[in-house]
N, C-alpha and C positions, 0 to 999 in steps of 0.2 A: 504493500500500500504506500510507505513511504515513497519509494521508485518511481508509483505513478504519478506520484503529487509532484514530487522532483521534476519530473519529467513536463505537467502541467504546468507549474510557475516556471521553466524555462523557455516557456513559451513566452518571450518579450513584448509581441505587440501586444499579446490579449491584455500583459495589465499595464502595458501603457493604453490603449481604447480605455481600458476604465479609469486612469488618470486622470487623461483628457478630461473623456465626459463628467468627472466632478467636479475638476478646477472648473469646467466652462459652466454648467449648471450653477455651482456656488456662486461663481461672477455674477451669472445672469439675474440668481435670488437678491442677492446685495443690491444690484440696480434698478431692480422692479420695485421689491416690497418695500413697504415702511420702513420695515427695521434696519435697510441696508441706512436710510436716512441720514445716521452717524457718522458713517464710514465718509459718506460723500461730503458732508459739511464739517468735517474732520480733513482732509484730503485739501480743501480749502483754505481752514484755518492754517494749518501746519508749511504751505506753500506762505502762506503769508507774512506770517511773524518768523520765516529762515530770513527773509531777505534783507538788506542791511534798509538801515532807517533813511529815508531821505525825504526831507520836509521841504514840499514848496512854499514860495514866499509871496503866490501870485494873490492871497488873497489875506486876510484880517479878520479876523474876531474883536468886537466889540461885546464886552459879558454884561449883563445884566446880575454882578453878582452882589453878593450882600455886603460888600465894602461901600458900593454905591445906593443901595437903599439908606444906608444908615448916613453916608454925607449927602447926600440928594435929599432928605426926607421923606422919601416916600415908603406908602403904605405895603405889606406885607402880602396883603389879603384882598388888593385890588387893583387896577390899572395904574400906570404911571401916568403923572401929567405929561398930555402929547406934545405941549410948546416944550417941551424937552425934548421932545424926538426930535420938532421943528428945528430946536436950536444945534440938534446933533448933523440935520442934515442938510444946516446951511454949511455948516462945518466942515463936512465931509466934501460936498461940492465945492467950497471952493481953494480945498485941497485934491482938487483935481482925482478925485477917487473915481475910477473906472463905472463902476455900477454900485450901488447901494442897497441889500435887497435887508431885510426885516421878515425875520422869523419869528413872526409877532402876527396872531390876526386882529383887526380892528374891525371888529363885526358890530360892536354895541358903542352909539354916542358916548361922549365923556359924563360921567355924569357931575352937576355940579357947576359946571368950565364948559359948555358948549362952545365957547368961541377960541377953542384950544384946537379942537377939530378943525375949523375954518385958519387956524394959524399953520396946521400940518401940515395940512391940504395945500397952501401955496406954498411952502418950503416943496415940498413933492413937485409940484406945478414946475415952479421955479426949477426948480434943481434937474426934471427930464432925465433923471437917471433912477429912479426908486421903484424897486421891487417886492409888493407887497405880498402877504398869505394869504393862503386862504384853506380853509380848515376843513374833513371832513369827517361829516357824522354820521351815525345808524338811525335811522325816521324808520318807526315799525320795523318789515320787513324789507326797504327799501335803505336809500342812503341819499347825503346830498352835502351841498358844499357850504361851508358858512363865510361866505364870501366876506371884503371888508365894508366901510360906508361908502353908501354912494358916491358922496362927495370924495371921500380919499380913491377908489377905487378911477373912478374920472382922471382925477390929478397923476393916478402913476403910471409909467413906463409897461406898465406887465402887470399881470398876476399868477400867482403860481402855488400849486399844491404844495402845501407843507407836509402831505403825508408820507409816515415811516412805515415800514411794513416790516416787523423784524420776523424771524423766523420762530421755530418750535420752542430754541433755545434762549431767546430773545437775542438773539445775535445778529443783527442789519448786516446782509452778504449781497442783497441786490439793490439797484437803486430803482425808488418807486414811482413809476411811471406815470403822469396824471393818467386818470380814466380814462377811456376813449369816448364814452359815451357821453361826457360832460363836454368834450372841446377844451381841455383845459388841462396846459402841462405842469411839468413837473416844477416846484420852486427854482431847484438845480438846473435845470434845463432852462426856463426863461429865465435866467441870469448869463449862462452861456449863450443862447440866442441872443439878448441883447447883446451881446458884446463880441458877437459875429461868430464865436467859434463852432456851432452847430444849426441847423434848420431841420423844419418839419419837415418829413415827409410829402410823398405828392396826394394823400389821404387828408394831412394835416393834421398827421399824430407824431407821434417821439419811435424814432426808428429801433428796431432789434432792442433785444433782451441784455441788460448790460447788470453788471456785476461790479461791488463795489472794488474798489482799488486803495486799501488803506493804507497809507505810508509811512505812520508813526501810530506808536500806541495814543488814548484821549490825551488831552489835552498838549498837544504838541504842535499844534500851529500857532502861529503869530496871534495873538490874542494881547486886549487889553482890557482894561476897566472902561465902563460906560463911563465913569466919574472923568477918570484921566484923562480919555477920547475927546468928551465934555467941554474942559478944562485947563489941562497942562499943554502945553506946545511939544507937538508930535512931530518934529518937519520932519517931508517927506515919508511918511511911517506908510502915510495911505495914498499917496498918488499912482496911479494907474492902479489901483488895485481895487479888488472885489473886497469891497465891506458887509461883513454878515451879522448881522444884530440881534442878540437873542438869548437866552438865559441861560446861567449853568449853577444846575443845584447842587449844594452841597449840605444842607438844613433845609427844614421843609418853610423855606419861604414863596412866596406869591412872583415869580415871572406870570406874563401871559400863557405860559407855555411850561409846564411841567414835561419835559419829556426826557428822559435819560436809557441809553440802550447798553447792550454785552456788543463787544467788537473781536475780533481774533484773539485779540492780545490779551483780553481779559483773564485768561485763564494763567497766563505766565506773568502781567503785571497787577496783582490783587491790588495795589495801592489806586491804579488808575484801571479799573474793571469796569468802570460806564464813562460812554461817551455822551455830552449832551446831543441833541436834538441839530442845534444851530452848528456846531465843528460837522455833523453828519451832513448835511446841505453843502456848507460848504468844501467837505470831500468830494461828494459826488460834481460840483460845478469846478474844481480842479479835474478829476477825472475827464468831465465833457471839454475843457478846454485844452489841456493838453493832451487828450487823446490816446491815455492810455488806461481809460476803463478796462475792464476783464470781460473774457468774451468767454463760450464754453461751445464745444462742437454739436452740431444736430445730435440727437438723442439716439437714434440710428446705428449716426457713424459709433459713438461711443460703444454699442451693443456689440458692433462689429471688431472694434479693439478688442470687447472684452472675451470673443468666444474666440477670433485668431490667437489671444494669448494665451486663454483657458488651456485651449489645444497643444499649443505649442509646449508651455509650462509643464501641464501634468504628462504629456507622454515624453519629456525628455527626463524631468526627474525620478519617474518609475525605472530607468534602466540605470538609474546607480545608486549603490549600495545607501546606506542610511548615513554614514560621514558624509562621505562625498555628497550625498543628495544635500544635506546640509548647508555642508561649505559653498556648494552651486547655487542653491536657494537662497543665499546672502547674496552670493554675488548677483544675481539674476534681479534680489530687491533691492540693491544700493543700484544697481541701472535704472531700474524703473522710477528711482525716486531724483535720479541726478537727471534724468530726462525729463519728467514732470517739469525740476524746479527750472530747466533751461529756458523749454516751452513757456515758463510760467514771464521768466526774466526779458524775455529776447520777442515773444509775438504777443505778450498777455492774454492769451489761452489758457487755463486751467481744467486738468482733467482730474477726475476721482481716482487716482491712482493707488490712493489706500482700499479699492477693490481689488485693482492687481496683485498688490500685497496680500491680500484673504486668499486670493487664487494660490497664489504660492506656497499659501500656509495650510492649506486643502492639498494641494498634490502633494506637498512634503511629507502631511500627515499619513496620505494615501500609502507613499511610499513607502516611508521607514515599515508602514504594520507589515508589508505585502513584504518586503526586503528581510524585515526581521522574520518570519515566520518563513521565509525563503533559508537564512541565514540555520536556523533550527532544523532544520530538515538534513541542511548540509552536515551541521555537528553531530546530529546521528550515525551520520554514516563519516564520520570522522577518523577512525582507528582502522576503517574497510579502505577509504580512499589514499590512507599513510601508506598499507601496507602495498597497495600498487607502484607507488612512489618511490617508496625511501627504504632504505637498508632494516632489515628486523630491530637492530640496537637501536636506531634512531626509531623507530615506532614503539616501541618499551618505553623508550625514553619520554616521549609524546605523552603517552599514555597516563605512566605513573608518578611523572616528577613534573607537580604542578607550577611550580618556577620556572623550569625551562618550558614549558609551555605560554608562557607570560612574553610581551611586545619588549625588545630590547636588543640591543646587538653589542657584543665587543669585538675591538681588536685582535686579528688572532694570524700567524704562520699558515697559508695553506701550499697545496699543491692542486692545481686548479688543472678540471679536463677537459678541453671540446671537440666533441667528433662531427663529423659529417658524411654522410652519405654521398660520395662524387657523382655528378650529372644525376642527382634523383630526380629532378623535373623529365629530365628527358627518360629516363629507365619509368619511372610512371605512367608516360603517357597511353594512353587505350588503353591502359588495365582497368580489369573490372573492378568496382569497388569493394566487393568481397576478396578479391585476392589479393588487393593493395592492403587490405585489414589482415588477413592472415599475414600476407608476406613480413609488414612491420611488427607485428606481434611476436611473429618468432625471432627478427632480429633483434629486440629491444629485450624478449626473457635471453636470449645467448649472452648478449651488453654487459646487464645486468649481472643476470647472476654469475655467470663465467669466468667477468671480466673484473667489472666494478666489486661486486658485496662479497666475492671471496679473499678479494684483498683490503676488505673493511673499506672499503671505501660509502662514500654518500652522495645517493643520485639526486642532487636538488629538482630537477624540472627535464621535460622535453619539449622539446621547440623544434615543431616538425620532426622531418629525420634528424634533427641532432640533439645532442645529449649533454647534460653539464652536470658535473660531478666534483667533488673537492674531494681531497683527506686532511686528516689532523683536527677535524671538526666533524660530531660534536665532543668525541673525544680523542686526547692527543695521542699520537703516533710518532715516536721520534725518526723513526724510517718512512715517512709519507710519500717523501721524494720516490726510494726506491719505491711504492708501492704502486705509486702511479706509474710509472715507468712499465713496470711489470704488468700490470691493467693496460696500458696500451699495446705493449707486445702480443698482448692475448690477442685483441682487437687484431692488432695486424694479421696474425696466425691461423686464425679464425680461415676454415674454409670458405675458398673461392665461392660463390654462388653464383648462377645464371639468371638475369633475370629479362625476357626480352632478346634474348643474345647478348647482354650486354653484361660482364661482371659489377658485379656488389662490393664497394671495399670503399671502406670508412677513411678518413682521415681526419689526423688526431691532430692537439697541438695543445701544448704543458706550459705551465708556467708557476713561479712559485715567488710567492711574494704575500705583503701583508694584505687584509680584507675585513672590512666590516662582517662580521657574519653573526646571523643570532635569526629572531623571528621579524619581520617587517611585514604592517600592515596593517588593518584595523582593528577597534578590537574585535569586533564578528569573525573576521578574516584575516590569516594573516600567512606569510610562507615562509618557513624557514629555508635561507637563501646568505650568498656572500655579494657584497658591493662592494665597488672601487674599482682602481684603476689598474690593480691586477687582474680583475677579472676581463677586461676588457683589451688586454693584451694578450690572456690566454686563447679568445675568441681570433685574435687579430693572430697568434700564432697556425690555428689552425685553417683559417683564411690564406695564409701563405705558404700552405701545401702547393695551392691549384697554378702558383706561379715557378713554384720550384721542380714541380713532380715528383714530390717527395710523398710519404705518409704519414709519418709521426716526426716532429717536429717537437723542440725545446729549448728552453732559453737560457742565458749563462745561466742564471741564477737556479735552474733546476740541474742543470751537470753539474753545479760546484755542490749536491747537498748527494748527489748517487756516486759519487770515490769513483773507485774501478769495476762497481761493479758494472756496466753496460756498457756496450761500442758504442762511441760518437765520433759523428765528424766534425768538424768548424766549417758550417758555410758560409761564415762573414756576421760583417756588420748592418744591420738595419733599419731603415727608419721608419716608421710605419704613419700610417695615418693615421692622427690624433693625438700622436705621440710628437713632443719637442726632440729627446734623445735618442739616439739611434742605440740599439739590444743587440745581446750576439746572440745570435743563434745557429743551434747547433742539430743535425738529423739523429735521430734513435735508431741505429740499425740494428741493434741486438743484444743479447746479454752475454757477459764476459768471454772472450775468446771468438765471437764472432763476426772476423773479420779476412776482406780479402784484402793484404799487405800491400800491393803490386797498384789496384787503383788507389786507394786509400790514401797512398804516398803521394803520388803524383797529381792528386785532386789538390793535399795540402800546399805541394808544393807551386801549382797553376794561382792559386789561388793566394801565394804571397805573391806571385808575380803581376798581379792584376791590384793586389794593395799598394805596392810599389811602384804603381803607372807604369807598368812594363806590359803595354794591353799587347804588343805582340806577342810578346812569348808566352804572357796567358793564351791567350789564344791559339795556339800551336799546343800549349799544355792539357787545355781544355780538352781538345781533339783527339791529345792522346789517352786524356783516360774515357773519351767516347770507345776510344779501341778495345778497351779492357775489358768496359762495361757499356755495350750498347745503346741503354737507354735511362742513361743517368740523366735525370731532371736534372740536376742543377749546372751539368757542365755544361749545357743546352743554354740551361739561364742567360749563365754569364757570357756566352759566344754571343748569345743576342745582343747582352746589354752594352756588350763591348763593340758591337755596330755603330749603337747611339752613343757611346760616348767618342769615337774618330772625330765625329763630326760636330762634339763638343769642345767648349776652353772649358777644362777643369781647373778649380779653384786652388790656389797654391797650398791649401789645408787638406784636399782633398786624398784620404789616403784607404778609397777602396769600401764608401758609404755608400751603399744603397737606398736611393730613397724611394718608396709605392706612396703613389699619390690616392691608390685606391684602397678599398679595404681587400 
């Protein structure tokens, strides 16, 4: 049963299809239902208060605050006298102030002072720049506008909704648009109308859906006292600029207009967590004049981001492991959040991308249970899959010594083995795939046990036909060198096989040097394996068979640890690819006494000649231990190389360095 389940979650697409389709379903819940609400008005916030603070200066706050009730005299709990407005907005005009709007409505006569009205009223008149409120309310089941008096309403420039529309949270994210049904814009908007930076539509409403653009947490725009504004000499404070007139509470005193809202910032500056009324006007009439309200894509498009990434997200993090899936899933949400905040900086667009975020954390979810219960299936059959692997010691070892079963690696002496199968691509081709499974199966139990575990050695991995194996790990071996040695001559000795017509024979290449070696990998998974740059020169030794036509192959460092016990030859110096310093290496022809004297001498002795830049008489020497020995790879090598170097200037250092630019 276990087998079949194994076999089931190795099937990658099916639980990526089901990745997919839950990140993209969860996106899709988040953007429909209510509850996603959060996410999206979170997603908003968050884009808003990253970005650094920059306060325009295009426009002025005059406050209505309780510094000025108390030196103005006025009452708490009712209208201010309007020859005070009068007197604020000769003042304003002829400081040259751009537009003048009052976030103030003037629905009901003065009471008391009627001819205070008729004094406003020509300051407004006069002045051709004042923008007044106008207010709206719930009548039954209807609504309607509490516009200001006749007479002031005649005298000004515009009039404009003063209504805020804040959200679930009480948090103003949009700016609110007059009615359409009423013919009557927004405060914000007829401020910027006036002063040319936007027009109606050809309907003769307030165009597209905009969103507010706040640039500093409350109270951070240029703002003064009504007192001051009044009174002190402001030069230039207010020229060319938008003056906004209107209360900020701080104690429950009487402005016209009690209004205070939550802004993004609220929640990260508690001290300044409401913005008034009047600073939210005149943001949104910043926004419409320099033009860079926030905009949001069709409702659509967004659906359409959100199931291409649904898609994408969950079927790529189902196919790695629960780290990885992890570490990818961070990476995958710091993209998605630094692309938000670009979009957010560079086109003022903002998208809900804290829904993307859910998505990721849906298919993460998906993954790890699906990986880990993957991961559990594998651990069962743990001590089965070692024993196909690794040497009997080394699976004991696995098994009962919970330490070395644990992620860690030391330094450690090996003797490192990589073989390869010659022209396996081409002896493969047209076989069946039944007989390419038996043929390797019986190659790899002869490897194995023949070659590799009867001289203790440890088969880390197979990689294709080829094999990589150390000794002296995981326990030490003061003869590793010979042992390996002896493990490749098997290899070599090993009968010829036919396969295709074509013989079967491995080549080897040794190397012995230090290595990271222990367990690497997660903690679910993990391989016990050697790293470093020995091992990658062992690799690179047996890569340099197919140039030499040699078999087994070894480097000084493994002839200086095997004495006398094995015939070698010196076939130079080399520099391999990847490698800065060039290695000597040496052929394994066999073990003690077996050798033929007659080429053996006369290879060594070609071969000072060719160190010496004497490429003639190498070459003449080469030749003759061709005579000897027919088909010696190397003396072949070097007649080649000694082609291309005639037609070289060798360097005055150069004394008999090979260098392979390939592997």
């Amino acid at each position: 049963m276990a087998a079949n389940l194994r076999r089931q979650f190795s099937k990658n697409w099916t639980a990526s299809l089901a990745g997919a389709a839950i990140a993209t379903l969860a996106g899709l819940g988040v953007h429909v239902l209510p509850f996603g609400r959060g996410l999206t008005s979170w997603s908003y916030d968050l884009l808003t208060v990253s970005k650094p603070v920059v306060v325009p200066t295009n426009a002025v706050l005059v406050l209505m605050d309780e510094a000025s009730h108390d030196k103005l005299g006025q009452p708490l709990n009712a209208p201010w006298d309007r020859t005070l407005h009068a007197q604020l907005v000769n003042k304003l005009s002829a400081e040259v102030a751009r537009v003048i709007v009052f976030d103030i409505v003037f629905s009901d006569p003065m009471r008391g002072n009627p001819a205070a009205d008729t004094t406003f009223a020509e300051a407004i008149a006069r002045s051709r720049r004042v923008i007044l409120a106008a207010d709206h309310e719930l009548v039954g089941s209807g609504s309607k506008f509490r516009m200001p008096l006749e007479q002031l309403r005649n005298a000004a420039a515009n009039i404009g909704s003063a209504e805020v529309m804040p959200g679930y949270d009480l948090v103003v994210r949009e700016h609110t648009a007059g009615p359409p049904d009423q013919l009557l814009s927004s405060l914000s908007w007829a401020a910027a109308e006036f002063v040319g930076a936007v027009k109606l539509n050809e309907t003769g409403h307030e165009p597209a859906r905009r969103w507010m653009h706040y640039y500093a947490p409350a109270h951070s725009l240029p703002a003064v006292s009504y007192f001051d504004a009044l009174n002190s000499p402001l030069e230039g404070l207010f020229r060319d600029k938008a003056v906004f007139i209107g209360a900020r509470i701080f104690t429950k005193f009487a402005g016209e207009r009690k209004d205070e809202y939550r802004t993004p910032y609220s929640f990260w500056t508690p001290q300044q967590q409401f913005m008034s009324g009047v600073e939210i006007q005149a943001t949104a009439y910043l926004n419409l004049l320099r033009g860079d309200w926030l905009r949001v894509l069709p409702q659509n498009s967004e659906r359409i981001i959100i199931v291409v990434f649904g898609v994408i997200a969950g079927w790529l993090l189902m196919n790695f492991r629960p780290w990885s899936a992890t570490g990818l899933a961070l990476l995958i949400g710091t993209v998605v959040a630094l692309v938000s905040y670009v979009a957010f900086r560079r086109t003022f667009v903002w998208f809900p991308w804290l829904i993307l975020e859910a998505q990721i954390g849906a298919a993460l979810s998906v993954s790890v249970v699906v990986n880990s219960f993957r991961l559990f299936l594998e651990r069962r059959l743990y001590e089965q899959t070692l024993a196909l692997y690794l040497s009997p010691k080394l699976v004991k070892k696995f098994s009962q010594d919970e330490h070395f079963r644990q992620r860690g690696a030391e330094k450690q002496m090996l003797t490192i083995l990589f073989s390869d199968i010659a022209n396996f691509t081409t002896i493969s081709e047209g076989m069946d795939s039944d007989d390419l499974a038996k043929l390797m199966n019986k190659y790899f139990q002869h490897a194995v046990s023949e070659c590799i575990h009867v001289t203790d050695g440890t088969v880390v991995k197979y990689i294709g036909d080829a094999i990589f194996a150390f000794w002296n790990a995981p326990e030490q071996q003061h003869d590793h060198a010979v042992r390996a040695c002896e493990a490749a001559l098997r290899f070599r000795d090993q009968g010829v096989e036919y396969v295709n017509g074509q013989p079967l024979f491995t080549r080897i290449g040794l190397h012995t040097g230090v290595a990271n070696v222990g367990n690497f990998g997660s903690v679910q998974r993990f391989d016990y394996t050697a790293l470093g740059e020995s091992i990658n020169l062992a690799s690179r030794m047996e890569a340099l068979n197919k140039y030499l036509g040699t078999t087994v192959l070894i480097t000084g460092a493994t002839q200086a640890e095997i004495g006398g016990k094995f015939t070698t030859r010196f076939l130079g110096k080399f520099r391999l690819k990847g490698f800065e310093k060039s290695v000597d290496v040496f052929e394994l022809l066999g073990r003690e006494g077996e050798l033929n004297e007659a080429w053996h001498k006369q290879f060594s002795s070609a071969l000072e000649s060719f160190r010496n830049r004497d490429l003639n008489s190498a070459a003449r020497e080469f030749r003759r231990v061709l005579e000897l020995r027919k088909e010696d790879g190397p003396s072949k090598f070097y007649l080649h190389k000694i082609e291309e170097l005639r037609a070289a200037v060798l360097p005055a250092d150069w004394h008999g360095e090979v260098e392979l630019k390939e592997k």
